[in-house]
Z-matrix of the N, CA and C atoms (Angstrom, degrees):
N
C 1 1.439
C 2 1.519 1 109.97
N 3 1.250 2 119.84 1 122.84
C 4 1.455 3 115.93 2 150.14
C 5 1.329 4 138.25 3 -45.16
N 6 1.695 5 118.56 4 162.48
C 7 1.214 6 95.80 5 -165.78
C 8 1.388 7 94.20 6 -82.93
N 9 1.439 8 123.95 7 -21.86
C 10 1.145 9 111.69 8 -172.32
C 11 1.815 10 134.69 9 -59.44
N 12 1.000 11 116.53 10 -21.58
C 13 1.268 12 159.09 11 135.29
C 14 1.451 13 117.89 12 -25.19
N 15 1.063 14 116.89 13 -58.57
C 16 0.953 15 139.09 14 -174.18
C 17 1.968 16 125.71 15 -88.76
N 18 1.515 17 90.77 16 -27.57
C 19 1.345 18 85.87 17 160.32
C 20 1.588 19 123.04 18 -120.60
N 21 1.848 20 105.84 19 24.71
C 22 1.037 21 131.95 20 174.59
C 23 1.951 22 103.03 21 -89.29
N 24 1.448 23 116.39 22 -38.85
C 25 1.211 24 89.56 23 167.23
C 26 1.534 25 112.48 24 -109.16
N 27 1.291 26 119.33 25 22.11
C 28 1.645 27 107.87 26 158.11
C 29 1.182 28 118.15 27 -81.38
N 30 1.420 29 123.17 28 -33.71
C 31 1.395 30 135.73 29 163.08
C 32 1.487 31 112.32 30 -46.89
N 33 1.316 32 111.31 31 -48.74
C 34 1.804 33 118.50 32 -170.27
C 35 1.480 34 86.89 33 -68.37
N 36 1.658 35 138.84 34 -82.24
C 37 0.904 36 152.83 35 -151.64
C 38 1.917 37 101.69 36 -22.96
N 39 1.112 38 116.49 37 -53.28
C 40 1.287 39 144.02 38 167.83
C 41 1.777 40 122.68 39 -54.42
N 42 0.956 41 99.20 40 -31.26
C 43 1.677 42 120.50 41 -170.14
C 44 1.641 43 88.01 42 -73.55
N 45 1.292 44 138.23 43 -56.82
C 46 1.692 45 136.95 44 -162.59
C 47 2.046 46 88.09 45 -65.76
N 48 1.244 47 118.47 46 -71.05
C 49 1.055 48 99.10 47 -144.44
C 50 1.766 49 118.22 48 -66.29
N 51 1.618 50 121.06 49 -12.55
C 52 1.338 51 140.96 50 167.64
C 53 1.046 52 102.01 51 -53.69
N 54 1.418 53 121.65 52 -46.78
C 55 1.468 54 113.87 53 -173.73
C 56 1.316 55 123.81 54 -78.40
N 57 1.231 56 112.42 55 -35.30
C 58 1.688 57 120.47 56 146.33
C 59 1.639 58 121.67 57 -38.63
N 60 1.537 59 113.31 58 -69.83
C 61 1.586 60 118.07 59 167.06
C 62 1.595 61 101.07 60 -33.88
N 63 1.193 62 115.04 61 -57.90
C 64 1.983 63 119.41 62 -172.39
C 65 1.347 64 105.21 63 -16.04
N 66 1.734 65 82.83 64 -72.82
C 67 1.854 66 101.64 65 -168.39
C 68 1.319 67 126.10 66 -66.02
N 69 1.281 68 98.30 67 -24.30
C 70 1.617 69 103.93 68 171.45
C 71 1.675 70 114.40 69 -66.38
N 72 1.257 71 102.75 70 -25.92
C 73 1.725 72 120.33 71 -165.94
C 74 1.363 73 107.94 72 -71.91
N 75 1.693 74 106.57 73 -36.06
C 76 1.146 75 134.34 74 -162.16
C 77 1.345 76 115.98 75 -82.48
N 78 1.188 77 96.27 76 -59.15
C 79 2.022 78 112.23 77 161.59
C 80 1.239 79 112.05 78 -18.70
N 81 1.370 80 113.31 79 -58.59
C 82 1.596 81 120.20 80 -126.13
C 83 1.669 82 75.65 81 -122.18
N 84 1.362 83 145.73 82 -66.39
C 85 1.105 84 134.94 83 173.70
C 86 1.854 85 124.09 84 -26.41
N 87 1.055 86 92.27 85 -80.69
C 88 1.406 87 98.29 86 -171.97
C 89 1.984 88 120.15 87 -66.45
N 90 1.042 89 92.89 88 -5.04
C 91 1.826 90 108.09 89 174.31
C 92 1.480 91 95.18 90 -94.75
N 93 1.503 92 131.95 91 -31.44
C 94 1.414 93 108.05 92 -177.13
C 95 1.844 94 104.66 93 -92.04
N 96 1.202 95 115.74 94 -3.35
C 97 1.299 96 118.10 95 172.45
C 98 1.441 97 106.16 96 -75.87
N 99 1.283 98 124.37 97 -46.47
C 100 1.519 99 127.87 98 170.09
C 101 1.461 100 104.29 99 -45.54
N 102 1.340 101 101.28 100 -78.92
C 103 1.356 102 108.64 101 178.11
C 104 1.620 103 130.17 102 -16.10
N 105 1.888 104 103.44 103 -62.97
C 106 1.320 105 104.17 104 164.76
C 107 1.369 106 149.11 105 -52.37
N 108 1.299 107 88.04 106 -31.51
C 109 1.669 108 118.74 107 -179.07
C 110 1.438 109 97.69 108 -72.65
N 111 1.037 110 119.90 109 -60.33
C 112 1.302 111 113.72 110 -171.57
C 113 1.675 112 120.33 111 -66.51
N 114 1.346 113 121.92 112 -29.86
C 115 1.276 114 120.17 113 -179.77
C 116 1.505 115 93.79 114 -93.04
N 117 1.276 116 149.71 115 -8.72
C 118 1.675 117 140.45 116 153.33
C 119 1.364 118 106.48 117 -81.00
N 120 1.366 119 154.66 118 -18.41
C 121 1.126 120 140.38 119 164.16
C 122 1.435 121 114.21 120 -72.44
N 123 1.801 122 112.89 121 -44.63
C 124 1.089 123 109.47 122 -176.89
C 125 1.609 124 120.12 123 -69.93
N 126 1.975 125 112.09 124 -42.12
C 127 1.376 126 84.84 125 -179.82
C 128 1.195 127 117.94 126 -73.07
N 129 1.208 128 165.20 127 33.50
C 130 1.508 129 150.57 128 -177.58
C 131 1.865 130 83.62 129 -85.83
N 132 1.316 131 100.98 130 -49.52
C 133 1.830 132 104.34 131 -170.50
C 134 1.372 133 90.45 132 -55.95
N 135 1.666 134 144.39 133 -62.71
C 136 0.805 135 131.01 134 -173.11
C 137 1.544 136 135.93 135 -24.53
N 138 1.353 137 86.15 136 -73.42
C 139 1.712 138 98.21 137 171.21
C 140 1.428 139 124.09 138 -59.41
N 141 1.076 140 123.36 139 -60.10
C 142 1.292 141 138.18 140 164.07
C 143 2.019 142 117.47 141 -33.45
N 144 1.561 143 107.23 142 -30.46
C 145 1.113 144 107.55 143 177.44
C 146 1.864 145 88.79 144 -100.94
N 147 0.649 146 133.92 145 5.90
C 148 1.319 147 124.64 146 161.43
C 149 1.571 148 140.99 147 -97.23
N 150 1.560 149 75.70 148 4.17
C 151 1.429 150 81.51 149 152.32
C 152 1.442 151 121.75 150 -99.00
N 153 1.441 152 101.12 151 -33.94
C 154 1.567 153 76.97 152 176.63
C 155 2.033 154 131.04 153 -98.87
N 156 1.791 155 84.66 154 25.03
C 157 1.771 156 85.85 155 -173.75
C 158 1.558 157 71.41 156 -161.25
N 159 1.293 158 117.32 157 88.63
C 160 1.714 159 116.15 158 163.52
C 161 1.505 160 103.89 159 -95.47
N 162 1.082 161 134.96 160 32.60
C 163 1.270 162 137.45 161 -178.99
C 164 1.590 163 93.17 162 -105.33
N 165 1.475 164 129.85 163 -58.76
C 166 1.414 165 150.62 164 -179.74
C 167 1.780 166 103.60 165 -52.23
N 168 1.627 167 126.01 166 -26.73
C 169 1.432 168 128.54 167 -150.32
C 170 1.910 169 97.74 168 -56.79
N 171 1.488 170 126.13 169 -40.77
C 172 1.140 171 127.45 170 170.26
C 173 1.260 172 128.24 171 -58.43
N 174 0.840 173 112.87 172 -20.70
C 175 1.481 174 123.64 173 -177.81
C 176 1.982 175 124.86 174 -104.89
N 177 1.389 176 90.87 175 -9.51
C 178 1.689 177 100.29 176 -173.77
C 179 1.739 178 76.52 177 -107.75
N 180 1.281 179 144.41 178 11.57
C 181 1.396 180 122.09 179 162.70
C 182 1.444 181 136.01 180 -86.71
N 183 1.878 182 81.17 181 -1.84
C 184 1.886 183 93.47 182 165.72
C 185 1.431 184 121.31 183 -25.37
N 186 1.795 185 103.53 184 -63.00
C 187 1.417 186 98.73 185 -168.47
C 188 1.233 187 148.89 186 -62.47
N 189 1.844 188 89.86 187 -20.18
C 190 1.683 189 123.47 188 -175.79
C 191 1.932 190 98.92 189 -64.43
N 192 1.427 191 98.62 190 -27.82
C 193 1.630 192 107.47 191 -149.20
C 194 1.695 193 88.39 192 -82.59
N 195 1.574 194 88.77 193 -42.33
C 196 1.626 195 98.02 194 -172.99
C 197 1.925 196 121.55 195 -50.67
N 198 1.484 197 88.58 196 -43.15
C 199 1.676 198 103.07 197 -171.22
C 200 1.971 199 98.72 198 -77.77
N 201 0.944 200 112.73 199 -26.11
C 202 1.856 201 94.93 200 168.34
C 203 1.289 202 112.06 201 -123.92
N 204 1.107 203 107.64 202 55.47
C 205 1.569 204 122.76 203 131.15
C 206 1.573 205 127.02 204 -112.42
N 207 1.414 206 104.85 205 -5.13
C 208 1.980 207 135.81 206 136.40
C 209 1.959 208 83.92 207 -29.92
N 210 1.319 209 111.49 208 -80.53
C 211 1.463 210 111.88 209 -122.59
C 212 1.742 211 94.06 210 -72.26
N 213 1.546 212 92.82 211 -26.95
C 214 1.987 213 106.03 212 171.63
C 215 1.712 214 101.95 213 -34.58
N 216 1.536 215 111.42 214 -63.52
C 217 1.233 216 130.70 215 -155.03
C 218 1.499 217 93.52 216 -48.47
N 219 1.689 218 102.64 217 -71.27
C 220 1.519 219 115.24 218 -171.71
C 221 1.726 220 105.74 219 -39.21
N 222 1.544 221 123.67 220 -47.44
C 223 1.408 222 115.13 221 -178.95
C 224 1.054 223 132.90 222 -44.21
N 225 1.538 224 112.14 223 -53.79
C 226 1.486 225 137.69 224 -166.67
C 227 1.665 226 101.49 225 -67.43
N 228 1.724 227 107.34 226 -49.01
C 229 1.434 228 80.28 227 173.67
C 230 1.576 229 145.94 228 -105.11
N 231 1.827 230 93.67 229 28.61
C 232 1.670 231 113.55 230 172.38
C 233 1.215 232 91.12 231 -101.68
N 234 1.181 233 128.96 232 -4.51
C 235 1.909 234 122.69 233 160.42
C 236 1.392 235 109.12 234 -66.86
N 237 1.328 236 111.48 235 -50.63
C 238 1.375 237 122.74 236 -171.30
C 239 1.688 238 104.29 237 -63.81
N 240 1.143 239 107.50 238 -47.41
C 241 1.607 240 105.29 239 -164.67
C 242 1.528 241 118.92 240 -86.40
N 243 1.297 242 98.59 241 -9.52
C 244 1.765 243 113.18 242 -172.95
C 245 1.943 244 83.91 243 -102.38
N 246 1.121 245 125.42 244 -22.97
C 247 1.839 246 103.06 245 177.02
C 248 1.923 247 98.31 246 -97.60
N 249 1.113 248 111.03 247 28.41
C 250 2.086 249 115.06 248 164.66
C 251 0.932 250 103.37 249 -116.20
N 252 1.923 251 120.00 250 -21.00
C 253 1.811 252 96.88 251 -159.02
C 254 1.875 253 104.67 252 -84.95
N 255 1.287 254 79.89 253 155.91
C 256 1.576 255 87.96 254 -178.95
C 257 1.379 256 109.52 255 -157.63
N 258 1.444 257 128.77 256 163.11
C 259 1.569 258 116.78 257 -167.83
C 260 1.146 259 108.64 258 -67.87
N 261 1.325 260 121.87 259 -43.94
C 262 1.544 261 123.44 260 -165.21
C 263 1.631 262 112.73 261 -111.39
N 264 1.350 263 108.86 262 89.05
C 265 1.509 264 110.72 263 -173.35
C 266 1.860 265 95.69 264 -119.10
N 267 1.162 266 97.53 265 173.41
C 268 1.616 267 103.00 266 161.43
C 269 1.088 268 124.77 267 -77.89
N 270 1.477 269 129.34 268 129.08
C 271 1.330 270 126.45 269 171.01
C 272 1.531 271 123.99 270 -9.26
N 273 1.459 272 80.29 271 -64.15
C 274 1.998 273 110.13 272 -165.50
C 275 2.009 274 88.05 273 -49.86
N 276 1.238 275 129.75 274 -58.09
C 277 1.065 276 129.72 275 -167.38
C 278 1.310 277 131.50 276 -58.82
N 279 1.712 278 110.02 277 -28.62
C 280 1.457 279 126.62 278 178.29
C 281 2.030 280 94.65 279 -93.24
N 282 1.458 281 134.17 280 -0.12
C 283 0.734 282 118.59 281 157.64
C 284 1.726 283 129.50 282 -101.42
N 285 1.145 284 93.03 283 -7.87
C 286 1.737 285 105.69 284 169.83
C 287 1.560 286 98.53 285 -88.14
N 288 0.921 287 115.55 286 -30.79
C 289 1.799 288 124.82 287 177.28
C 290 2.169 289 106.52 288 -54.72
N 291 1.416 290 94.40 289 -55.44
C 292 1.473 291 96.75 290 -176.60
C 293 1.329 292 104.06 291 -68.30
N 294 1.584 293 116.56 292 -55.22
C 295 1.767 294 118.59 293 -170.99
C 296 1.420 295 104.68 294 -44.63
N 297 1.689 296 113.18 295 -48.78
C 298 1.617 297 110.00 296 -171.56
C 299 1.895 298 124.76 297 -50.68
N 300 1.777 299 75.20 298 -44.58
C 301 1.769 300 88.34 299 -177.47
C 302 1.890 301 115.88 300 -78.30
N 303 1.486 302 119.42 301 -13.01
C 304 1.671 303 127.28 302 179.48
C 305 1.827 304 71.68 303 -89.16
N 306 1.140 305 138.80 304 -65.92
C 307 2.023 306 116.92 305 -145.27
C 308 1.344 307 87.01 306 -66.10
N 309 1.636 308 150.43 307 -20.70
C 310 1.405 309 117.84 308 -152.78
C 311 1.893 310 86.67 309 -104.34
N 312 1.352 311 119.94 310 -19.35
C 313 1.349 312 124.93 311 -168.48
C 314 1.666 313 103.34 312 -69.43
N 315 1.501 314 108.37 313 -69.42
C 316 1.030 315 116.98 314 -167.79
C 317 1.859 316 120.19 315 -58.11
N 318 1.575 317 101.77 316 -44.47
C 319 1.878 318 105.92 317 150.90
C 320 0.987 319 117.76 318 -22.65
N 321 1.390 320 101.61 319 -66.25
C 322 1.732 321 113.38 320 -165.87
C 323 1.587 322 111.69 321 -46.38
N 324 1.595 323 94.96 322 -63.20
C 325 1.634 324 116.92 323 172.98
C 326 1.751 325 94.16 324 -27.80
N 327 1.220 326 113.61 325 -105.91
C 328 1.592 327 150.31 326 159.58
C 329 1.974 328 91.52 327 21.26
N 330 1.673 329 102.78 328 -72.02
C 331 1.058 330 105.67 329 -161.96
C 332 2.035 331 105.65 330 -92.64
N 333 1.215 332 119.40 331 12.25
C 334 1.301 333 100.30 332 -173.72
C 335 2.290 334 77.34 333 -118.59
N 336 0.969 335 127.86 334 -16.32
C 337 1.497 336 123.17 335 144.67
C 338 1.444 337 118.16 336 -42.28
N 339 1.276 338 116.28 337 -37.66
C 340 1.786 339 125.42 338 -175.11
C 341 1.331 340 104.96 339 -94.03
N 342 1.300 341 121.44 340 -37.42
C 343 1.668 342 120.12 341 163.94
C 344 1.315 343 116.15 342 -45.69
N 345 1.262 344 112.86 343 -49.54
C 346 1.383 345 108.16 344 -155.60
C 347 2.021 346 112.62 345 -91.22
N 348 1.227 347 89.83 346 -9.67
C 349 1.913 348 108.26 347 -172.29
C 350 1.764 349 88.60 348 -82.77
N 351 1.427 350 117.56 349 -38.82
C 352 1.242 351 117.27 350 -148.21
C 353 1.808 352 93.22 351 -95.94
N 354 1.332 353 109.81 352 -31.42
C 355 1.266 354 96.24 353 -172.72
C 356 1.413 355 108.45 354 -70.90
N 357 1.329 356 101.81 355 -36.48
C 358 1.704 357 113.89 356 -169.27
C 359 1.825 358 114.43 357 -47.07
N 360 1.586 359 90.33 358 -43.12
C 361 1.110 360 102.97 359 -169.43
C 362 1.480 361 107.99 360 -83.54
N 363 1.290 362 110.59 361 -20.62
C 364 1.862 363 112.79 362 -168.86
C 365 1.544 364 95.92 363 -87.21
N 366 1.360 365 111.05 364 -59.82
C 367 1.456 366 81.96 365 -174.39
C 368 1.895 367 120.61 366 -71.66
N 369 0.950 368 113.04 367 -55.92
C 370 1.984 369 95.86 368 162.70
C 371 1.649 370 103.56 369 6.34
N 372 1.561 371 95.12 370 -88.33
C 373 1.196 372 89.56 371 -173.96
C 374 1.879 373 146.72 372 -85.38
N 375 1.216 374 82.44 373 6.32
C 376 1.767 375 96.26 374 175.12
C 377 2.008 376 96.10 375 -99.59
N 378 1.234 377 130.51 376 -1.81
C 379 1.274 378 113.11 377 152.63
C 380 1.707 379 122.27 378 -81.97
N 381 1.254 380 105.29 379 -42.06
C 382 1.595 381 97.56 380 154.92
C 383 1.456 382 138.20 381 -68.69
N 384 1.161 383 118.66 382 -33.59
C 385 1.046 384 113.48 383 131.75
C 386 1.661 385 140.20 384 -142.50
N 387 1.434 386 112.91 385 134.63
C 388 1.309 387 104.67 386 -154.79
C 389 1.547 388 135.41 387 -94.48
N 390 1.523 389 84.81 388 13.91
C 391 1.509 390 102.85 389 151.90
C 392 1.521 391 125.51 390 -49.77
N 393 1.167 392 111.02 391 -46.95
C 394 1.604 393 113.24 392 -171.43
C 395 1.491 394 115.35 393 -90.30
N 396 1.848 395 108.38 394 37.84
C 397 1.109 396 116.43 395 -174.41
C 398 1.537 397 113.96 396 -88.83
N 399 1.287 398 110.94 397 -32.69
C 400 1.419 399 119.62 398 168.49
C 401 1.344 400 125.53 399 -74.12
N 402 1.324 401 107.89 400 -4.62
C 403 1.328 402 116.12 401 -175.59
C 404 1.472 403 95.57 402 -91.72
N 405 1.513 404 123.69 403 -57.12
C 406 1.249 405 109.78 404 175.58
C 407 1.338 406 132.54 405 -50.58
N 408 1.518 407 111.05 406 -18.09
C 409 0.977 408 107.43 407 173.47
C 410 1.134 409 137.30 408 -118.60
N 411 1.773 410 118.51 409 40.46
C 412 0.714 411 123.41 410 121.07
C 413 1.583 412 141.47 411 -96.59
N 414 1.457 413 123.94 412 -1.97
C 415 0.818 414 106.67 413 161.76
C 416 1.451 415 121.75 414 -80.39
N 417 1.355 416 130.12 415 -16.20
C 418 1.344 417 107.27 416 161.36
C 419 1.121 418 126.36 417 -66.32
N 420 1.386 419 122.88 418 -14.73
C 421 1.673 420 144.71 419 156.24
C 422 2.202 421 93.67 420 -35.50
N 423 1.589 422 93.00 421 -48.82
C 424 1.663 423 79.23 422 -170.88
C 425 1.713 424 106.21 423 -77.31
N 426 1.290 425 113.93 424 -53.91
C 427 1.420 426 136.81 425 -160.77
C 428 1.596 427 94.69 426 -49.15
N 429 1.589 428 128.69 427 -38.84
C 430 1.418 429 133.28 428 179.55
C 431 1.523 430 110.28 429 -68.78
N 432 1.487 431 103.45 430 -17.12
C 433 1.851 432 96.26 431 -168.02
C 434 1.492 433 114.78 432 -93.19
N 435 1.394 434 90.55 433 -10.01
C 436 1.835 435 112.18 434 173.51
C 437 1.765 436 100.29 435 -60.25
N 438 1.140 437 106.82 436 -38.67
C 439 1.753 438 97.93 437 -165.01
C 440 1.415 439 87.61 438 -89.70
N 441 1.564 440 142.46 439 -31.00
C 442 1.702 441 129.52 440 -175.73
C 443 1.453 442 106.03 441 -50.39
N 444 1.777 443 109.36 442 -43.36
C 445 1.753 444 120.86 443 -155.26
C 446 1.876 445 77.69 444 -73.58
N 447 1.220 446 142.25 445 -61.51
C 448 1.341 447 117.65 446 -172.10
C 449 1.153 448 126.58 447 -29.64
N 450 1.749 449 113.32 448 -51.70
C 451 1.376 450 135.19 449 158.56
C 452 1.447 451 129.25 450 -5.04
N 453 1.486 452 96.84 451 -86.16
C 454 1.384 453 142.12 452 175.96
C 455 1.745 454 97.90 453 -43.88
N 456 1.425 455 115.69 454 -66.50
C 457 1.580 456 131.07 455 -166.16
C 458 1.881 457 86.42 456 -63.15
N 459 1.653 458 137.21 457 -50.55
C 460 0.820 459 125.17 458 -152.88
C 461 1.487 460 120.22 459 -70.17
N 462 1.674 461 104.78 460 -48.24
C 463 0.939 462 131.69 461 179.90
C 464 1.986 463 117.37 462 -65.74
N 465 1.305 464 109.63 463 -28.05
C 466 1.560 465 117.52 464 139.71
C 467 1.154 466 142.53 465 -62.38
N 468 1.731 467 120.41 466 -15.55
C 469 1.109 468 129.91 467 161.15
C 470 1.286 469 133.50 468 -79.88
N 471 1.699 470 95.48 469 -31.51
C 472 1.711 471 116.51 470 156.38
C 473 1.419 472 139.17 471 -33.08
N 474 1.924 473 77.46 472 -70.17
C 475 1.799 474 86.60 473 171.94
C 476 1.528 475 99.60 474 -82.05
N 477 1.037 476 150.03 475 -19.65
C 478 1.480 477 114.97 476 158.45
C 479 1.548 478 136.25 477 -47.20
N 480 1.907 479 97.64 478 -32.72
C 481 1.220 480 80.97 479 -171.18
C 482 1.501 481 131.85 480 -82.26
N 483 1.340 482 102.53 481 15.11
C 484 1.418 483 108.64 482 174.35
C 485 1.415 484 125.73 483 -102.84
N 486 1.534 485 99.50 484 3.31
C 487 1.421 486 96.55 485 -165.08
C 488 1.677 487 115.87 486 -105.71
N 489 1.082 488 133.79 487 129.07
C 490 1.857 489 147.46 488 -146.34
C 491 1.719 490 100.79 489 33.82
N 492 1.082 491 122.84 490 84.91
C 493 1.327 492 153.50 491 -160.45
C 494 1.605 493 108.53 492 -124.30
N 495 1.236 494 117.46 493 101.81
C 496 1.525 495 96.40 494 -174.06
C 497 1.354 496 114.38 495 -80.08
N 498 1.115 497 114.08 496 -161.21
C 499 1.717 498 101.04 497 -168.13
C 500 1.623 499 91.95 498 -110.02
N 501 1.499 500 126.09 499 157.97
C 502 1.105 501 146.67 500 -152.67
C 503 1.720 502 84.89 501 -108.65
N 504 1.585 503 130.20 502 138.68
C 505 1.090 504 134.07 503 152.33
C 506 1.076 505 131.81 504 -110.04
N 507 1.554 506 134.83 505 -0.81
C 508 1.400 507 167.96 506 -100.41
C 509 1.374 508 97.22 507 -155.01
């Protein structure tokens, strides 16, 4: 064997499980960026509407609560993908590994961006008036389900990737 050869599949050997680390990186990264964003956009509305209805301040913290449970999402599935990685996996597996962990990251992102526009804006106006409190909350009811469907897509990519998988010899 050449060396070239030779450090063509030590290099590969390595290539599955990076791509696994990726998604795991990815998961958990970009869901706590959602996350943040969304509970710093929303409280400024928070506080600010608490001054003039500090009776309401418990109750307009839905959204804060809403946007890091984003970062829950991102955890659970760099739990999942960090207890598969292993040095010697199949390609195919460290690439369902990254896709899983960018759909639950980027959701997160996506939907803790919609948390924080929606809270900002819901509570503002559900302290003046607090009729339109249920309204806000359901649409963060929607804007939160954006980061589950990442979930859902991630956690399907998972168990695929183990399933008729040939075995890695490398």
């Amino acid at each position: 064997m050449s060396q070239q050869t030779i450090m063509s599949e030590t290099s590969a050997a390595f290539a599955q499980s990076f791509f696994g680390a990726m998604g795991c990186a990815a998961s958990i990264v970009f869901t706590v960026l959602g996350a943040s964003y969304g509970t710093a956009k929303s409280a400024g509305a928070i506080f600010s509407s608490g001054i003039l209805r500090p009776d309401r301040l418990m109750q307009n913290t839905l959204c804060a609560i809403m946007a890091q449970i984003l970062s829950i999402y991102g955890l659970v599935a760099s739990v999942i993908i960090s207890g598969d990685l292993v040095e010697k996996m199949p390609l195919h597996q460290g690439f369902l590994q990254l896709g899983a962990g960018v759909s639950v990251g980027l959701s997160g992102l996506a939907a803790g961006f919609a948390i924080g526009i929606v809270g900002d804006a819901g509570v503002r106006a559900s302290s003046q008036q607090p009729r339109l409190y249920i309204g806000m909350v359901l649409i963060l009811i929607f804007a939160e389900v954006l980061g589950l469907y990442g979930v859902i897509v991630g956690i399907l990519m998972l168990t695929k990737s183990k399933e008729n998988v040939t075995v890695c010899t490398y």
